[in-house]
C-alpha positions as CSV (number, residue, x, y, z in Angstrom):
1,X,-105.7,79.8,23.1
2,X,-107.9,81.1,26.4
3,X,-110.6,79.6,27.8
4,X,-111.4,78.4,31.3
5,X,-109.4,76.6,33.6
6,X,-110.8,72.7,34.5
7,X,-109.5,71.0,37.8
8,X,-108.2,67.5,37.7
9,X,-109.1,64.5,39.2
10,X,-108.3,64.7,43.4
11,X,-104.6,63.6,44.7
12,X,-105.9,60.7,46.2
13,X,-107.2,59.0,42.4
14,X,-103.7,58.9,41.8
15,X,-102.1,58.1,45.0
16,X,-104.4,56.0,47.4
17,X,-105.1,52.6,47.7
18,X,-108.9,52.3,48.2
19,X,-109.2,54.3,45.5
20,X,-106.9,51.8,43.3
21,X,-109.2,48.9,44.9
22,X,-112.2,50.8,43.6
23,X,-110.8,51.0,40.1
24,X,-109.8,47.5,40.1
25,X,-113.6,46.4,40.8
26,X,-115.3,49.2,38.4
27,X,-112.6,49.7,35.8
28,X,-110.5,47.0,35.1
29,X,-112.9,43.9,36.2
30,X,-115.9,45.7,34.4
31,X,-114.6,46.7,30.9
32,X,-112.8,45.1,28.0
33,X,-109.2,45.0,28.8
34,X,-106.3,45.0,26.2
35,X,-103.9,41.5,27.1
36,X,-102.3,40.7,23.7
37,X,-101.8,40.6,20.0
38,X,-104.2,37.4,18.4
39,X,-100.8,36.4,17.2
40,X,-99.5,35.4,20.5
41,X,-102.1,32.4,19.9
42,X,-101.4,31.3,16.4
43,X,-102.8,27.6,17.0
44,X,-105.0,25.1,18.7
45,X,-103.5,24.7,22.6
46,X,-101.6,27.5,22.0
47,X,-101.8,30.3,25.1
48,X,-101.0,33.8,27.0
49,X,-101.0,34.5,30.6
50,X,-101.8,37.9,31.0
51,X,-102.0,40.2,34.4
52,X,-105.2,42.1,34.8
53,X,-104.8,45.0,37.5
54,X,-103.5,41.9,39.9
55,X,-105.3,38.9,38.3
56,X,-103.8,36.1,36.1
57,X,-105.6,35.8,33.5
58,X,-105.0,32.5,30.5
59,X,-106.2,32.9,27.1
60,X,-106.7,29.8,25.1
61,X,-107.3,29.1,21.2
62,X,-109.0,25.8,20.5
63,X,-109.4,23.4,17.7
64,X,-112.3,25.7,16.0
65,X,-109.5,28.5,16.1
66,X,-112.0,30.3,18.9
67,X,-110.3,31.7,22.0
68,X,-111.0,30.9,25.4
69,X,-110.1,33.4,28.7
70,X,-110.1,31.8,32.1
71,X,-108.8,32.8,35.7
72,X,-105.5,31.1,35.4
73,X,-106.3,28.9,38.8
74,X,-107.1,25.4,39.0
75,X,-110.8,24.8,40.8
76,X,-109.3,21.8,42.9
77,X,-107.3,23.4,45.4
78,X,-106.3,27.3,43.6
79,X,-102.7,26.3,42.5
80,X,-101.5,28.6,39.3
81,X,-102.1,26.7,36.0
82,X,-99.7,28.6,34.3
83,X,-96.7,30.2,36.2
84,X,-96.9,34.0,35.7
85,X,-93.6,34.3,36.4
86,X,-92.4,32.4,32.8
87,X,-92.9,33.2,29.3
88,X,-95.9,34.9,28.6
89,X,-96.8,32.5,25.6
90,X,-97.0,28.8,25.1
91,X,-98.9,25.6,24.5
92,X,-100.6,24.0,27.0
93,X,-101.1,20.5,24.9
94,X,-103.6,18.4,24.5
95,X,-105.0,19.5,27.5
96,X,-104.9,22.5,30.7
97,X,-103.0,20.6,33.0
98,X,-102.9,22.1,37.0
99,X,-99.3,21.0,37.8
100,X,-99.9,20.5,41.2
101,X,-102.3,17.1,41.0
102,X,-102.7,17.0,37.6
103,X,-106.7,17.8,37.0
104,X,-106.8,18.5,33.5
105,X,-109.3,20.3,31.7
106,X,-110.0,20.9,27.9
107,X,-109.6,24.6,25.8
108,X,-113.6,25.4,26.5
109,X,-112.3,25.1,30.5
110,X,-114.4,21.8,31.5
111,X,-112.7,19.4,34.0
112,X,-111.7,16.4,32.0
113,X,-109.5,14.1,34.2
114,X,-108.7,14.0,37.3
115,X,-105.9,11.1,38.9
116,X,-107.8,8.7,40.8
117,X,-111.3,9.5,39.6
118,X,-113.5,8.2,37.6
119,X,-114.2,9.6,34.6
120,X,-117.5,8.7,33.8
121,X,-118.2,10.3,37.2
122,X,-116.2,13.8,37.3
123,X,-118.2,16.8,38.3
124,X,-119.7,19.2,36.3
125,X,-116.4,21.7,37.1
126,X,-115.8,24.5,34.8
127,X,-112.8,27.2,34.7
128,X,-114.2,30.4,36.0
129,X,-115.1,32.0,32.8
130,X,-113.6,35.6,31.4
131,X,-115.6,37.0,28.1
132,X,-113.1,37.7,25.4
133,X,-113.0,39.1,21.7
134,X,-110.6,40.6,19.5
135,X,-110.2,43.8,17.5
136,X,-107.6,44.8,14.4
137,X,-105.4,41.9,16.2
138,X,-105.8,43.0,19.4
139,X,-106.9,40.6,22.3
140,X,-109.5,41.9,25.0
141,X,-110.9,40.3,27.7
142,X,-113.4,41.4,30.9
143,X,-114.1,39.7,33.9
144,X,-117.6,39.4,34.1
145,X,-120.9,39.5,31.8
146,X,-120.4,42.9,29.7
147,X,-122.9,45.3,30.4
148,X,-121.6,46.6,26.5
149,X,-119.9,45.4,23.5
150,X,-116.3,44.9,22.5
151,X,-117.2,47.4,19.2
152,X,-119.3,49.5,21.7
153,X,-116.4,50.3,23.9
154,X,-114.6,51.0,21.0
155,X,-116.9,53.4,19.5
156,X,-115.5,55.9,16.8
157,X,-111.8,54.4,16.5
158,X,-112.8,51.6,14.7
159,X,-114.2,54.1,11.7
160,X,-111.1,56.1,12.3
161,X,-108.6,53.6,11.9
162,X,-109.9,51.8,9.6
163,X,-108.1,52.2,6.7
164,X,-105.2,50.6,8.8
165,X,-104.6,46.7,8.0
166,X,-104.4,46.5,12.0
167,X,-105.4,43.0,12.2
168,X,-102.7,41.6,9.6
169,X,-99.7,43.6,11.3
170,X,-97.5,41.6,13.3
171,X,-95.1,42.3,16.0
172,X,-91.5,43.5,14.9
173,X,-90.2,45.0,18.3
174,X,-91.4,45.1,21.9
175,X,-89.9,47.5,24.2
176,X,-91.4,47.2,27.9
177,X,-91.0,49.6,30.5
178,X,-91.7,49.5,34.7
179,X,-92.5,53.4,35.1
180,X,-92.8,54.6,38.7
181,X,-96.6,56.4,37.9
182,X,-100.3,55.7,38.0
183,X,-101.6,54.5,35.2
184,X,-104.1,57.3,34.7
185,X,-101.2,59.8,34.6
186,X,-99.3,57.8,31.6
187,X,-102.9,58.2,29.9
188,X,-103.5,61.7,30.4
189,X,-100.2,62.6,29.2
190,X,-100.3,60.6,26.1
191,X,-104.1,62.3,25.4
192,X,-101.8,65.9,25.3
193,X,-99.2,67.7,23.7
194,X,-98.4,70.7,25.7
195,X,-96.0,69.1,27.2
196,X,-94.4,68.4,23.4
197,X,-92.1,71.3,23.6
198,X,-90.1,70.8,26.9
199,X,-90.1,67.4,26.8
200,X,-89.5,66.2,23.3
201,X,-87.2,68.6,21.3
202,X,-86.4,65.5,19.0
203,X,-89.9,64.5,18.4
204,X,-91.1,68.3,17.7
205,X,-88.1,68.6,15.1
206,X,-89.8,65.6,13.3
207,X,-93.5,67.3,13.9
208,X,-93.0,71.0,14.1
209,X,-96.8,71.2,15.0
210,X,-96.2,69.9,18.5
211,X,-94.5,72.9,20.1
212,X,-97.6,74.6,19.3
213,X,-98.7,72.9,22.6
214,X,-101.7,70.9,21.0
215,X,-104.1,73.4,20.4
216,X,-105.6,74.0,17.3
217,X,-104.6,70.9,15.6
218,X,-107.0,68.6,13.3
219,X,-106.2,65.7,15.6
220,X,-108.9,63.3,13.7
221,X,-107.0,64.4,10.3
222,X,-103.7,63.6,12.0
223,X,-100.5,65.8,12.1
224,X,-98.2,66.2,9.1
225,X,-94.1,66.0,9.7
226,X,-92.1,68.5,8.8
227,X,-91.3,68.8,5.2
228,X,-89.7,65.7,3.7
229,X,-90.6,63.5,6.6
230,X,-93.3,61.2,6.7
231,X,-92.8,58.7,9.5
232,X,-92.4,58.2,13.3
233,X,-88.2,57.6,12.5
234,X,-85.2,58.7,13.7
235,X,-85.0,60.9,10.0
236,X,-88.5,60.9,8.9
237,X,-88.6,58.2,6.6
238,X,-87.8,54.8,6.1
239,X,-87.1,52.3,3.2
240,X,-90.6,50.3,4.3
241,X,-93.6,51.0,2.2
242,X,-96.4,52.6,3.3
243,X,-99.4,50.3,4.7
244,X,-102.0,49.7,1.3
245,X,-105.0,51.2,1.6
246,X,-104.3,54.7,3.5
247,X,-105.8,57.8,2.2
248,X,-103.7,60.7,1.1
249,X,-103.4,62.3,4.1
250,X,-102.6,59.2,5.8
251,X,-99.6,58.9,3.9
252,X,-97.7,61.7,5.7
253,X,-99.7,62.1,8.5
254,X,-99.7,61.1,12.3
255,X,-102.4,59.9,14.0
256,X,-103.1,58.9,17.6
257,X,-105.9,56.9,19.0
258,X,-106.3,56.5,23.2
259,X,-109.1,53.2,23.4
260,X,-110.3,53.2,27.3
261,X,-108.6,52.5,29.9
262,X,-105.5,50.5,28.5
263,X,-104.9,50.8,24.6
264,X,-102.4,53.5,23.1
265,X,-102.5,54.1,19.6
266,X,-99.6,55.9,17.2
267,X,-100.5,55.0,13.8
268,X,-98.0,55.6,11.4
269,X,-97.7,55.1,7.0
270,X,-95.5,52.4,7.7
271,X,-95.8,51.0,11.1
272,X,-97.7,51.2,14.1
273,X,-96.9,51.6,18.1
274,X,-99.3,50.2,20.0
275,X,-98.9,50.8,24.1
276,X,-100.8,48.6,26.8
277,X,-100.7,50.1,30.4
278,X,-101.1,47.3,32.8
279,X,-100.9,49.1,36.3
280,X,-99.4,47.1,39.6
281,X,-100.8,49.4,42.2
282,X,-101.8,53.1,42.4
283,X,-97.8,54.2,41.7
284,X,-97.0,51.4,39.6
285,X,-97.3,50.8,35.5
286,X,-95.9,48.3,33.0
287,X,-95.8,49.8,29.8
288,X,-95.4,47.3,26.8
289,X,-94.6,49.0,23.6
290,X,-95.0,46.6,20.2
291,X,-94.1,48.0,16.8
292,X,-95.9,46.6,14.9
293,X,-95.4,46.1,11.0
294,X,-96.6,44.4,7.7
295,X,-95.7,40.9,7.3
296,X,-94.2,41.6,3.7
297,X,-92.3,44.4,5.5
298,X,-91.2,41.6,8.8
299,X,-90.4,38.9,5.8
300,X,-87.5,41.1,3.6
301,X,-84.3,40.0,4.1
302,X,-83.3,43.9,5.0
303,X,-85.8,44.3,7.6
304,X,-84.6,46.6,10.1
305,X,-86.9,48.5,12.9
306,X,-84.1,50.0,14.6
307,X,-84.8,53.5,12.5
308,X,-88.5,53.4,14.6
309,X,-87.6,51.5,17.9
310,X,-84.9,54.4,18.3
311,X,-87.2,57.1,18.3
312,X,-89.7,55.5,20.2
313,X,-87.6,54.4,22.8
314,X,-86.2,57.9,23.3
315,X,-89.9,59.3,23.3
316,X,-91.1,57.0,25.8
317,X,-88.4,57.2,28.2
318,X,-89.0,61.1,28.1
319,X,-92.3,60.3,28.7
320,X,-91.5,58.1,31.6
321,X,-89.3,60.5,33.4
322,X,-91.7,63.3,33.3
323,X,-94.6,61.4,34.2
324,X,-92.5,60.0,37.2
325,X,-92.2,63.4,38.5
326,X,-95.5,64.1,38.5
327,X,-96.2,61.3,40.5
328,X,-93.6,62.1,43.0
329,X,-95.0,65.4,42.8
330,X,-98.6,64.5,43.7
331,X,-97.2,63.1,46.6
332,X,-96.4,66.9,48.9
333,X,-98.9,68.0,51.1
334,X,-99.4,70.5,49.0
335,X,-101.0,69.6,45.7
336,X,-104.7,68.3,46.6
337,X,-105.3,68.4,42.7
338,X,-104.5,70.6,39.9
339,X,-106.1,72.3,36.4
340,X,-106.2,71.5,32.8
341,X,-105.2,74.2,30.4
342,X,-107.5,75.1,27.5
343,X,-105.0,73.3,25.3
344,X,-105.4,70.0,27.2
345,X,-109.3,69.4,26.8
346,X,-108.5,65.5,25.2
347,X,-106.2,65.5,29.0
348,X,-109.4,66.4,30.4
349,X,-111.5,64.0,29.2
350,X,-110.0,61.4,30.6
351,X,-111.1,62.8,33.8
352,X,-114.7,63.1,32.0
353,X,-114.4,59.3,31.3
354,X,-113.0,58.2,34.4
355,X,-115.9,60.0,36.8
356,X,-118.4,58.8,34.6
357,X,-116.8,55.0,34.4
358,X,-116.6,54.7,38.2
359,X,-120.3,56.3,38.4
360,X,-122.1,54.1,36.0
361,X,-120.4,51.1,37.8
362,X,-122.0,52.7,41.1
363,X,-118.7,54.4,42.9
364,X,-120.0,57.4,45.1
């Protein structure tokens, strides 16, 4: 494949602080963000504390089974409602209770009680507000007043995965992974495969395709395996049945899907890997990995993911390493910023997006 060279993003997007601080503000506080599956809140008082580029954020499902996302900090004196630091889900009761003097405030966030004071007269204090909606099971929140939909953000991958029963799969594994890299750098790699060949000799036996680099490749049709194989598994296939619904190329094809700026897609017949980046600083990401499967498939007495979790464990921590040493890399004096091969126009993109994300939200 030729074609002309196109420079990366500058050094300093992936390695400096004000410009994490700037992303924080434009990126992550002004678009829908990825925080959980819909199933981590099954029931009324059930909830998730998520992190958000630095902020805590609790999701809550009332008694109308709608959800409710709030900065997880009480409006008396800023105490935690939820400690970030436990499990992720729970149940907060009848009521959000601030465990430091007990204001208590119901699932739509509105103080209700408060030791000491009357409750006839509480004031009119609410929860500062996050918007939040789902999608195929997925929970998303943003920080302010969208400027744009949920399904506009989304765009095309809703039409192109939606043959997928994504909303009814539920969580069979989760492998989670602190990676040493900027987020954006995780991201662009997943968006390519040239790097398919050196890194991932076991994942190219299983997709002969890949050491072709990426180009040239119906990506929207998705990849076949190699002959035989028609799964994201250790040997190619697997005793679970295929999802219902799938068209015929979906059957023994791969697909991928990256949803901007936190949603990683690998959509196989049988199950589906589904990665959420949530950085900690400019050189810091937590990946967290679900496989995710049918409930009939969860519910048979011989369930057994290991023949996916396997693969995708060894994938990703080749993934991990490599995109480690790039951000070690970036760090010499030496690399100011880089190129984009012809092969890596989806790679590219991303730096399309992100100039025109941090634009539109007014960054210089």
């Amino acid at each position: 494949m030729t074609g002309p060279l196109r420079p990366t993003l500058d050094a300093s997007v992936y390695l400096d602080e004000p410009a994490w601080l700037a992303e924080r503000e434009r990126i992550w506080f002004g678009q829908w963000i990825l925080v959980g599956r819909a199933e981590d809140v099954p029931d009324p008082g059930d909830r998730l504390v998520a992190d958000v580029a630095g902020e805590s954020v609790l999701i809550v499902r009332d008694d109308e089974d709608d959800l409710h996302a709030f900065a997880n900090v009480c409006r008396h004196r800023g105490a935690q409602l939820v400690d970030p630091s436990g499990p992720a889900c729970g149940n907060v009761g009848a009521m959000i209770r601030c465990p430091y003097h007990a204001w208590s405030y119901g699932y739509d966030g509105a103080l209700r009680r408060a030791p000491f004071l009357d409750a006839a007269a509480l004031p009119d204090i609410h929860l500062a507000t996050w918007s939040v909606d789902t999608w195929g099971g997925f929970v998303f929140v943003h920080a302010g007043e969208p400027g744009t939909s949920l399904s506009d953000q989304l765009g095309a991958v809703v039409d192109r995965t939606v043959r997928y029963p994504l909303a009814q799969l539920r969580r069979g594994v989760t492998l989670t992974y602190e990676v040493a890299a900027n987020w954006k750098i995780l991201a662009e790699n997943y968006n390519e495969c040239y790097h398919c060949g050196p890194v991932h000799p076991e994942l190219c036996d299983l997709v002969p395709l890949f050491r072709r680099g990426g180009g040239g490749l119906d990506w929207p049709d998705g990849i076949p395996h190699r002959d035989g194989a028609w799964t994201f598994t250790t040997t190619g296939t697997t005793t679970r049945q295929p999802f219902p619904g799938l068209d015929d190329a979906e059957l023994v094809r791969h697909k991928g899907e990256l949803v901007y700026p936190n949603l990683l897609l690998s959509l196989s017949a049988d199950h589906v890997a589904a990665f959420r980046l949530a950085p900690r600083g400019p050189g810091a990401t937590t990946v967290i990995c679900d496989l995710l499967f049918h409930p009939d498939a969860i519910s048979a007495d011989d369930f057994d993911p290991s023949d996916a979790s396997e693969l995708w464990d060894l994938v990703n921590r080749q993934d991990w390493a490599i995109c480690e040493s790039v951000q070690r890399g970036m760090q010499s004096r030496s690399w100011q910023g880089g190129w984009f091969a012809p092969m890596e126009d989806d790679a590219a993109d991303i730096a399309v997006w992100y100039e025109r994300a941090m634009r539109q939200a007014g960054a210089p």
